[in-house]
PAPATOR-40545 format. One record per residue: residue number from 1; residue in three letters; chain; x, y, z of N, C-alpha, C in turn. Coordinates in pm, whole numbers. Example, Ala and Ser with C-alpha at 12.3 -4.5 7.8 and 13.67 -1.06 7.14 Angstrom:
BEGIN
    k    r  c      nX      nY      nZ     caX     caY     caZ      cX      cY      cZ
    1  ALA  A    1319    -569     780    1230    -450     780    1320    -330     780
    2  SER  A    1285    -225     708    1367    -106     714    1290       3     787
END
This chain:
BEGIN
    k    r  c      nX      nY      nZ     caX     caY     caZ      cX      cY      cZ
    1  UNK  A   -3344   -6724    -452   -3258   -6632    -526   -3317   -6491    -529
    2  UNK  A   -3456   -6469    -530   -3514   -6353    -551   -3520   -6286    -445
    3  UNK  A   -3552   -6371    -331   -3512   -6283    -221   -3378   -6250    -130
    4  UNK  A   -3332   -6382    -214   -3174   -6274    -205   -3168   -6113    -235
    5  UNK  A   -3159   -6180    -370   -3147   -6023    -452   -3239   -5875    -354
    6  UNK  A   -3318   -5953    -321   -3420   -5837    -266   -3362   -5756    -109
    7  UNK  A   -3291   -5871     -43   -3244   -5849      39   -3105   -5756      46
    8  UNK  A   -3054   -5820     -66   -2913   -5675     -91   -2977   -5604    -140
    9  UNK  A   -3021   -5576    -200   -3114   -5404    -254   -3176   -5350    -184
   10  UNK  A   -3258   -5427     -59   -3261   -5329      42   -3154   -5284     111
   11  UNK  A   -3039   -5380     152   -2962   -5340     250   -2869   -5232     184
   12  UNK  A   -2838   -5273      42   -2793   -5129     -31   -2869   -4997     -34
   13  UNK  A   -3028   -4943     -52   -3072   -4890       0   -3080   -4831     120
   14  UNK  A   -3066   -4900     181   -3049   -4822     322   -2919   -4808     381
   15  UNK  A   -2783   -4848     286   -2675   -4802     374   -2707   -4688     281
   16  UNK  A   -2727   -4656     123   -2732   -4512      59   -2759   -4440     117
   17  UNK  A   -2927   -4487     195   -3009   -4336     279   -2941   -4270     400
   18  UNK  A   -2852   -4430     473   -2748   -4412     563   -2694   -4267     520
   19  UNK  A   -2590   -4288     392   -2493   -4228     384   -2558   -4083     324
   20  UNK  A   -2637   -4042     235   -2681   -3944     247   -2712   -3859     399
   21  UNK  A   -2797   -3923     512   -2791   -3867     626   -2710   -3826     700
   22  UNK  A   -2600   -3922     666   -2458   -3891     752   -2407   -3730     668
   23  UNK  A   -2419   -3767     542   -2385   -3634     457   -2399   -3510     453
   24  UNK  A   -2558   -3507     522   -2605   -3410     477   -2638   -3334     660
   25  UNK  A   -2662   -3415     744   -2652   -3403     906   -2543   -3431     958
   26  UNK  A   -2447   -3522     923   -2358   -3578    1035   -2221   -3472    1051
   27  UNK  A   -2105   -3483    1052   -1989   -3428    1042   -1916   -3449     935
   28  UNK  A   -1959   -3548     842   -1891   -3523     712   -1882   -3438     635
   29  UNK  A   -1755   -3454     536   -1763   -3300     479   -1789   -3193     500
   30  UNK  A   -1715   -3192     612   -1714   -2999     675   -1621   -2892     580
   31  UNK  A   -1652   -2823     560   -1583   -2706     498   -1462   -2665     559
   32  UNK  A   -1304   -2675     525   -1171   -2688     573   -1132   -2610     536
   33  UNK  A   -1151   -2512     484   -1065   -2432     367   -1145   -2324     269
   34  UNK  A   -1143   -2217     308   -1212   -2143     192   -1160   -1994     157
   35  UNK  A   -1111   -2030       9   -1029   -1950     -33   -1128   -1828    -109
   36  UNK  A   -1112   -1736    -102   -1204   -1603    -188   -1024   -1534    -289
   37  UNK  A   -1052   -1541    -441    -998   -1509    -503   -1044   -1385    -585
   38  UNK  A    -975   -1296    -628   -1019   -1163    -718    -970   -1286    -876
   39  UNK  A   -1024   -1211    -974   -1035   -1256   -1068    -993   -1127   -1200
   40  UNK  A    -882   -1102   -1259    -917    -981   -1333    -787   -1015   -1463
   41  UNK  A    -796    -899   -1506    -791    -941   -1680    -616   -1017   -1703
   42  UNK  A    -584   -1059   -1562    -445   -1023   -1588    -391   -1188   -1508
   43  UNK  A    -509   -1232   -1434    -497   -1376   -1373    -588   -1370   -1281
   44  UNK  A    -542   -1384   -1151    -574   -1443   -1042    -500   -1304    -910
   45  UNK  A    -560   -1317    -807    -462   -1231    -728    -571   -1232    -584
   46  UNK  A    -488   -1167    -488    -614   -1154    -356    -717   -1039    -353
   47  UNK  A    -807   -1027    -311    -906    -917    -317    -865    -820    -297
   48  UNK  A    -852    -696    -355    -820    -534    -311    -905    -493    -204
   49  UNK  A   -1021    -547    -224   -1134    -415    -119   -1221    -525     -72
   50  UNK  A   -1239    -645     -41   -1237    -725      26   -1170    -799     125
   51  UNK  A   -1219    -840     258   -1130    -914     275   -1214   -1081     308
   52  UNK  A   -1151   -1133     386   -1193   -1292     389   -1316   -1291     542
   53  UNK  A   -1248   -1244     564   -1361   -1185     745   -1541   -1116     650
   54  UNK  A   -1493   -1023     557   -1587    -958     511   -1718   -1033     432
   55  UNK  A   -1640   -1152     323   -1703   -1231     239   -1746   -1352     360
   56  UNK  A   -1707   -1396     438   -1745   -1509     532   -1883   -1426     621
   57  UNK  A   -1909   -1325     671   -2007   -1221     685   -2135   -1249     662
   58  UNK  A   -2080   -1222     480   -2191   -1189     413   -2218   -1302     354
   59  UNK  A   -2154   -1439     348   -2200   -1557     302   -2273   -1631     388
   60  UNK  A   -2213   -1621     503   -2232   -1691     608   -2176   -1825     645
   61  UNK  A   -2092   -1813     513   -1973   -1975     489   -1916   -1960     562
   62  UNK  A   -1913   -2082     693   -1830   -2068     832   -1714   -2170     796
   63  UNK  A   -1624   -2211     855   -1564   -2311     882   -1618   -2422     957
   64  UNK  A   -1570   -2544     908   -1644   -2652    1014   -1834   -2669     957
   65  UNK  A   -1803   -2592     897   -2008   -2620     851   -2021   -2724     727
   66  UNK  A   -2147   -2788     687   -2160   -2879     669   -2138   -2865     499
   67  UNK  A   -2094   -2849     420   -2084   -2846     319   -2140   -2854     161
   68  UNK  A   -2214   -2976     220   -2373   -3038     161   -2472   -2889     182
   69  UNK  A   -2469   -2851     284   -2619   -2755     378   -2593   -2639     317
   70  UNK  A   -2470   -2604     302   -2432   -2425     189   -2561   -2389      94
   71  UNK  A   -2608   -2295     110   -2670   -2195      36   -2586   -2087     -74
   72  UNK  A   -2582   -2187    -186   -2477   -2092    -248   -2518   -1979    -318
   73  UNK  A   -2665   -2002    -408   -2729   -1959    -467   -2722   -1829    -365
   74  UNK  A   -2759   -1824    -241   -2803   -1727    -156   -2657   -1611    -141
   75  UNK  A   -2596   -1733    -109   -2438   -1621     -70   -2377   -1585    -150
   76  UNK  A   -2424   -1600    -314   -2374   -1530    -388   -2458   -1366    -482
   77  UNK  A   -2548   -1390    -404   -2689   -1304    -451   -2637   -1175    -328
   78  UNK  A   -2577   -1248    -232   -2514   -1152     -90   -2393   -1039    -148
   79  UNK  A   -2328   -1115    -199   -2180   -1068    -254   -2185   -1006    -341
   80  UNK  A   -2289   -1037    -487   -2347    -924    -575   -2381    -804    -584
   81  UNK  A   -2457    -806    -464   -2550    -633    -412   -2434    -599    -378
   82  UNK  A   -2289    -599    -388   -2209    -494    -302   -2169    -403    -433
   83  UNK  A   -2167    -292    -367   -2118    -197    -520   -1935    -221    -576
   84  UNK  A   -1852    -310    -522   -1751    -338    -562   -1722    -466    -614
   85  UNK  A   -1843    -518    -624   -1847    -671    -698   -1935    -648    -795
   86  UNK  A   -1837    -751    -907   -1896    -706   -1042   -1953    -900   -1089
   87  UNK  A   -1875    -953   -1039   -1928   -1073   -1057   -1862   -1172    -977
   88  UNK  A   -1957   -1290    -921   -1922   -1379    -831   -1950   -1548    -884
   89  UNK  A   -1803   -1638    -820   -1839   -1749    -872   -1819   -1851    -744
   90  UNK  A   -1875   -1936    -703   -1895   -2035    -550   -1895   -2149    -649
   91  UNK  A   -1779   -2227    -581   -1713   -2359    -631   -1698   -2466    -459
   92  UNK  A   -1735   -2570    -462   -1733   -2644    -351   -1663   -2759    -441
   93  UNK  A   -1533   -2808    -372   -1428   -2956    -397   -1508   -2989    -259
   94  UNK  A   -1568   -3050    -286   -1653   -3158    -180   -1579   -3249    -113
   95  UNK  A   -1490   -3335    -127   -1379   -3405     -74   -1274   -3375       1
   96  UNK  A   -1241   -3280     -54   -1127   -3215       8   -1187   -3053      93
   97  UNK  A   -1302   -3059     116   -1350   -2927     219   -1358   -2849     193
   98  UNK  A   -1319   -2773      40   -1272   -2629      22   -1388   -2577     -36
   99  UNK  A   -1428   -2470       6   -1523   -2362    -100   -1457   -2241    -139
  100  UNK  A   -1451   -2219    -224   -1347   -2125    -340   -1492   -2078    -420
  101  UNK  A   -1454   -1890    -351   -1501   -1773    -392   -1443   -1761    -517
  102  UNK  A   -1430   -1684    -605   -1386   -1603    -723   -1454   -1522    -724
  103  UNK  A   -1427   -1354    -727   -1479   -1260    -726   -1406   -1205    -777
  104  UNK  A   -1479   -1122    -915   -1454    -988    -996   -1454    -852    -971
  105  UNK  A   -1339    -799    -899   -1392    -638    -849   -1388    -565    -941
  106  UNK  A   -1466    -470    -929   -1485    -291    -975   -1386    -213    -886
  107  UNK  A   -1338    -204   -1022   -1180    -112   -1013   -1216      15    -980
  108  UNK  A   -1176     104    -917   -1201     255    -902   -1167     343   -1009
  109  UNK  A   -1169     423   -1110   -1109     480   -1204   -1055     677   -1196
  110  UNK  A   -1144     671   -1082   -1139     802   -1028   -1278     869    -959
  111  UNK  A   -1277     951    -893   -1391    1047    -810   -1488    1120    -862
  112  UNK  A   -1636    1172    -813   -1746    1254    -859   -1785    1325    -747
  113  UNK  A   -1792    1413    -756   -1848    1497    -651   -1980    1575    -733
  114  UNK  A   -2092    1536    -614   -2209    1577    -720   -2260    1741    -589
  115  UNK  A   -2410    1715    -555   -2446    1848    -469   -2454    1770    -318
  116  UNK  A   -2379    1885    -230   -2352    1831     -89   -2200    1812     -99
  117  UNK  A   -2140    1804    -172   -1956    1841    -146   -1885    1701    -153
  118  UNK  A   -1990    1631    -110   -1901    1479     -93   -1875    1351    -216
  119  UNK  A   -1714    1358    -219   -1629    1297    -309   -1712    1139    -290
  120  UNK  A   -1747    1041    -428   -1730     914    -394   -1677     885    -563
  121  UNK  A   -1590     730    -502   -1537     641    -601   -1605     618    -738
  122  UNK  A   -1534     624    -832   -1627     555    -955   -1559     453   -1041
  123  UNK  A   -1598     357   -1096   -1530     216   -1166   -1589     303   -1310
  124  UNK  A   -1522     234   -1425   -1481     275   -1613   -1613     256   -1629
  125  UNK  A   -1737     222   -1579   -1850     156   -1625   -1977     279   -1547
  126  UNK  A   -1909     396   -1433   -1966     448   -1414   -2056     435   -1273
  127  UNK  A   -2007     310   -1210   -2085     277   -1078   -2027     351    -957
  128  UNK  A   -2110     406    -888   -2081     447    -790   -2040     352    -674
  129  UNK  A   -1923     330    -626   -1884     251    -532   -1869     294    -377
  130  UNK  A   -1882     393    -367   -1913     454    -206   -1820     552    -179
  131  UNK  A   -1796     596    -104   -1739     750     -45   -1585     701     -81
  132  UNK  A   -1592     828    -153   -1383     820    -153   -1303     829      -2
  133  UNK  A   -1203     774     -29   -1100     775     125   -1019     941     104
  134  UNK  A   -1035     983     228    -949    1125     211    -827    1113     195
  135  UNK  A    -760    1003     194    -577    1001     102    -622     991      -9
  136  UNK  A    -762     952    -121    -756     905    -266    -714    1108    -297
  137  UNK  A    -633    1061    -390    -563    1149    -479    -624    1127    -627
  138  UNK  A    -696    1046    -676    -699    1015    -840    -779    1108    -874
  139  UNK  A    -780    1129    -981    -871    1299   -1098   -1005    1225   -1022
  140  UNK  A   -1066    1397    -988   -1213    1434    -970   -1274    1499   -1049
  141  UNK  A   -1392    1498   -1054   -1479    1591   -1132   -1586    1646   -1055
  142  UNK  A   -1561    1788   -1056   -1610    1817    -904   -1783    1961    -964
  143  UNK  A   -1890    1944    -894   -1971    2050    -902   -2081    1996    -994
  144  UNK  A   -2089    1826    -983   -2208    1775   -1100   -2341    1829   -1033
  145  UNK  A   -2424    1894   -1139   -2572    1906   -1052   -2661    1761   -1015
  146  UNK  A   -2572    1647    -946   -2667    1551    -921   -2620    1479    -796
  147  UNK  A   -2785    1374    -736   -2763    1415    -617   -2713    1208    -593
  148  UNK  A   -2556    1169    -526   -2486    1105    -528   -2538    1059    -365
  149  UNK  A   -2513     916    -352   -2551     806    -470   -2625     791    -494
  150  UNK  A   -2754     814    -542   -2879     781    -597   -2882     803    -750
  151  UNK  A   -2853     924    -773   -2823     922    -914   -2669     874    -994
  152  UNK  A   -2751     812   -1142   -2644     806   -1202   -2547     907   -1276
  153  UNK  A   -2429     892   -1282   -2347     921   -1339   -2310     965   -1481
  154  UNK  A   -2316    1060   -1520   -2361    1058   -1683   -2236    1029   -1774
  155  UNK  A   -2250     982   -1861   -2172     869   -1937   -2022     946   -1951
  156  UNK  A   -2047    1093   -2030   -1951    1174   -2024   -1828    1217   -1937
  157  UNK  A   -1868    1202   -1854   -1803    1177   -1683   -1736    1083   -1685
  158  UNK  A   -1828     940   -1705   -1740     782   -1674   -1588     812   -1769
  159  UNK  A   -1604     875   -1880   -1528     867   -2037   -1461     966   -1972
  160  UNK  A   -1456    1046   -1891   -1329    1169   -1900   -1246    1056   -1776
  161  UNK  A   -1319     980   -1637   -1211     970   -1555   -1173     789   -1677
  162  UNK  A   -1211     765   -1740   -1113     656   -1819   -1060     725   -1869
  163  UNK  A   -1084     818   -1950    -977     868   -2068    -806     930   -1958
  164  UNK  A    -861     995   -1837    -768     991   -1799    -641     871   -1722
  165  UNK  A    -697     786   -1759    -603     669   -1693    -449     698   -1781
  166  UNK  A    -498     729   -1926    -382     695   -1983    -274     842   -1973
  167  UNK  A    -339     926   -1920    -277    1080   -1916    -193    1117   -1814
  168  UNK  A     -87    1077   -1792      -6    1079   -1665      47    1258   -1631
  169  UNK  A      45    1305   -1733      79    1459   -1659     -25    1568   -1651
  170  UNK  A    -190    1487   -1758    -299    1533   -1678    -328    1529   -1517
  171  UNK  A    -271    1370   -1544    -281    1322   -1380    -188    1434   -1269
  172  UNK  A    -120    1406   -1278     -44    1453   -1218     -16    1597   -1192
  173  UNK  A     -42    1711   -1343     -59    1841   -1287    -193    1867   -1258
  174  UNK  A    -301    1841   -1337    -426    1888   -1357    -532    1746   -1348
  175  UNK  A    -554    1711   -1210    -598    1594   -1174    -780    1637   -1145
  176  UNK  A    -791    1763   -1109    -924    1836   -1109   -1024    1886   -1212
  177  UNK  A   -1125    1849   -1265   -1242    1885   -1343   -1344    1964   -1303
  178  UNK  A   -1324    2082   -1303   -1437    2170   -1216   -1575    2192   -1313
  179  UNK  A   -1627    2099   -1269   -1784    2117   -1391   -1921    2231   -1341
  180  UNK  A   -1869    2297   -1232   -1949    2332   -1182   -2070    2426   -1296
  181  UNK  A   -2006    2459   -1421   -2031    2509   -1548   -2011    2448   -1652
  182  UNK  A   -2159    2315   -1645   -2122    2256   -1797   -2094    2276   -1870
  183  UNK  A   -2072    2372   -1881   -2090    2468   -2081   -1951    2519   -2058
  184  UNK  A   -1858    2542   -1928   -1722    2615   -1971   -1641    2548   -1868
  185  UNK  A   -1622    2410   -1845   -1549    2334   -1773   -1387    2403   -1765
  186  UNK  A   -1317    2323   -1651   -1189    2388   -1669   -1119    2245   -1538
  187  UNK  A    -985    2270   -1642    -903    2194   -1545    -835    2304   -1478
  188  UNK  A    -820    2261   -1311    -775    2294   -1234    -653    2226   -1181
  189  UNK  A    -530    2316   -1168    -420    2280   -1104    -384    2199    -977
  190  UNK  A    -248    2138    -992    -253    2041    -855    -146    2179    -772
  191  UNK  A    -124    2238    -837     -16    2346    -794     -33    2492    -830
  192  UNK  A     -33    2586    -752    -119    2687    -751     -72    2808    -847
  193  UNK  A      68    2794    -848     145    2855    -970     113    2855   -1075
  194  UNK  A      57    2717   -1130       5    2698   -1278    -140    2740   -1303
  195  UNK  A    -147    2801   -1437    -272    2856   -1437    -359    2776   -1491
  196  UNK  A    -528    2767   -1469    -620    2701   -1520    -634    2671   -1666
  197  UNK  A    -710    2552   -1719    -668    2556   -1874    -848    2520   -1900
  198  UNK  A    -933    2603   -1973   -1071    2581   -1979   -1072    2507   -2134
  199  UNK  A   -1159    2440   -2069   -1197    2364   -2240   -1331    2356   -2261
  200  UNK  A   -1458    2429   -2187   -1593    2472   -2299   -1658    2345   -2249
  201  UNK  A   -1750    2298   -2344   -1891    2194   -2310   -1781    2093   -2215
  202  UNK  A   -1908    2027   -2126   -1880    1890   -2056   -1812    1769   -2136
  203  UNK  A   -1912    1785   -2265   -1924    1650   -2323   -1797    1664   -2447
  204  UNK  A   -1735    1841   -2440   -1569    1811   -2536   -1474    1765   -2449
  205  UNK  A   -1504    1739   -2357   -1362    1703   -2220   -1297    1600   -2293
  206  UNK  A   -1355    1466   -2324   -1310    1343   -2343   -1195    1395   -2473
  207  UNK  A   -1230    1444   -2545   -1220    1472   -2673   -1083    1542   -2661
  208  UNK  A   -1086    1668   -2602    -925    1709   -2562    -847    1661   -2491
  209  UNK  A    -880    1603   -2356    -799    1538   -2281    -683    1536   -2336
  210  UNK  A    -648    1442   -2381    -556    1378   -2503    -445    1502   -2551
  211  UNK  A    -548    1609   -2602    -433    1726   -2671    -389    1783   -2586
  212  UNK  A    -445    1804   -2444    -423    1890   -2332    -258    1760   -2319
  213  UNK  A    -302    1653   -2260    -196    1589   -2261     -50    1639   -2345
  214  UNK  A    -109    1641   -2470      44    1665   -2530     107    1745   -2544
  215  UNK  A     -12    1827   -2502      43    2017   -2482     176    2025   -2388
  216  UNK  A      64    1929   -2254     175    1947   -2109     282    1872   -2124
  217  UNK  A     307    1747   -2194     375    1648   -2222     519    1749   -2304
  218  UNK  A     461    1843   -2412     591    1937   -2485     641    2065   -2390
  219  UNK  A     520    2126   -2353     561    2240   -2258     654    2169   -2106
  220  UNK  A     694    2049   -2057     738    1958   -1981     878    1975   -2043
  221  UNK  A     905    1934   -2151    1012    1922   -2262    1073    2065   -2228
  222  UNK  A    1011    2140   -2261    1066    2266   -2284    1130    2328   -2164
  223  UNK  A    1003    2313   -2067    1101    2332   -1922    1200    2312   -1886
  224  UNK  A    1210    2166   -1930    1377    2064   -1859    1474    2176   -1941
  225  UNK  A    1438    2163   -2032    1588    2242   -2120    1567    2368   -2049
  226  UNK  A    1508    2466   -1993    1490    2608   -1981    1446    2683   -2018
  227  UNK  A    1388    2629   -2107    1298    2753   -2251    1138    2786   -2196
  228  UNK  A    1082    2749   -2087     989    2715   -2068     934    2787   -1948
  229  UNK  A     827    2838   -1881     801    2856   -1769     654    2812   -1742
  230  UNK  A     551    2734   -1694     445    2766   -1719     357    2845   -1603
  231  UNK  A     453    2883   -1501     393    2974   -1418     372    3132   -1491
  232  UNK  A     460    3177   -1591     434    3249   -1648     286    3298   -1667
  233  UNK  A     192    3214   -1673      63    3213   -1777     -60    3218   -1632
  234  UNK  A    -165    3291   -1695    -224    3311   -1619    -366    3235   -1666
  235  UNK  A    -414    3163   -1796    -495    3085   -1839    -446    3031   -2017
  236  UNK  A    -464    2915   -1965    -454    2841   -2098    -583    2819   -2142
  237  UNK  A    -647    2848   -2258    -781    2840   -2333    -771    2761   -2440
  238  UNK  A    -842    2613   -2426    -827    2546   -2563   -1004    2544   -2569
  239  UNK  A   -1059    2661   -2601   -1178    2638   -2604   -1219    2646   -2754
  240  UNK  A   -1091    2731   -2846   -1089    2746   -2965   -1022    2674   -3043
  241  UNK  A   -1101    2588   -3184   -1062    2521   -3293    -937    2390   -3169
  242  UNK  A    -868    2362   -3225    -770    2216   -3232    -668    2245   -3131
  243  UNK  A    -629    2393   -3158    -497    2415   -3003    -583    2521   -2926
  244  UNK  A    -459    2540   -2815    -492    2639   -2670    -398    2747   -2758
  245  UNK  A    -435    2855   -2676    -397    2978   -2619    -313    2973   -2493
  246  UNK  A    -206    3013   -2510    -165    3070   -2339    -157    3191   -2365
  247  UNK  A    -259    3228   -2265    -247    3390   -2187    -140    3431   -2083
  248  UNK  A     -88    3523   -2116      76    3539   -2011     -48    3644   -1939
  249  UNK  A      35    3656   -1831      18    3730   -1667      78    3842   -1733
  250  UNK  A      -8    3969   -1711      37    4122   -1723      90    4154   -1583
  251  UNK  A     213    4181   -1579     316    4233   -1494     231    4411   -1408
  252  UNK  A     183    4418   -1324     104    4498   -1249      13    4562   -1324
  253  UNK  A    -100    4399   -1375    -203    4383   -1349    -297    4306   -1287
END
């Protein structure tokens, strides 16, 4: 009886070691399927600035590879270092072949231009994500004394291109931050008719945004009806107390 017993416990033993070898060397469980998902506050969706060619790259997760043998730890340490990944998750359904990415991107929120002229991307958190595309149109902040990408981004900055997310006719007329003069910043026009509107320290930008908004938001109003011109004006100054100034254009001066 005992060496019965002894005899199925080996032979169970060694179909296990069997089947581990087959598992882990043979053709089982090859990887069939591997989906890379974005992940963001709103569900599920496909990668913006990824693609599937890109993450297979840098994982090195092939198709047909052994599934068991994945280095996940590794290919997700890969996908991290990129400046548009904010967080990464590697899921293997072992049975059914699939390895399923989830990846968190860093949203762009708008542009920095520091010394050397050249525009790059920035996410609400302030990371530099790499050279802007010459169609990006979103608010810049242009003339920082720092030298991009190596240096960071100073907080004040991150807070003016969020604050402008919510400012659609900042956006849209006055999408430019010329800091080239911390101390007497000025928004600059998307249209050459309209005159500049200065608002003083770097760090009051965040702070007016908002009123500048509602300024343009009523002087908008006023236009439609006719009452309004704002080419008229040759600088708007909200550098004083709670409102702006408009300065009208002297007629041959």
């Amino acid at each position: 009886m005992f060496r019965t017993v002894m005899r199925w416990a080996s032979l169970a033993g060694a179909m296990w070691l069997l089947l581990l070898a087959v598992v882990r060397f043979g053709g089982w469980l090859q990887v069939q399927e591997i989906r890379v998902i974005a992940v963001n506050d709103n569900g599920t969706s496909k990668p913006e600035f990824l693609s599937l060619q890109e993450v297979m790259n840098l994982t090195g997760i092939r198709y047909k590879a052994n599934i068991a043998k994945l280095k996940i730890a590794d290919a997700r340490k890969r996908l991290e270092q990129l400046p548009w990944v904010k967080e990464v998750q590697i899921e293997r359904f072992w049975l059914r072949g699939i390895v399923e990415i989830r990846i968190r991107e860093r949203k762009p929120v708008g542009r920095v231009q520091g010394e050397g002229g050249k525009a790059y991307s920035v996410d609400g958190e302030g990371v530099v994500l790499g050279p802007a595309a010459e169609a990006d149109t979103s608010p810049i902040v242009l003339g920082l004394p720092i030298s991009l990408p190596e240096e960071k981004i100073p907080p004040e900055v991150t807070e003016i291109l969020r604050v402008y997310q919510n400012l659609p006719r900042c956006k849209a007329l006055y999408p430019t931050v010329d800091a080239h003069d911390v101390g007497d910043v000025k928004l600059l026009p998307s249209r050459d008719a309209y005159p500049p509107i200065r608002l003083g320290p770097l760090t009051r930008v965040p702070m007016l945004l908002p009123k500048v908004e509602a300024i343009l938001d009523e002087l908008s109003r006023e236009g439609a009806r006719g009452k309004f011109d704002l080419t008229g004006f040759v600088e708007i100054d909200c550098r004083l107390g709670d409102g702006c100034v408009l300065k009208p254009s002297v007629k041959g001066g």
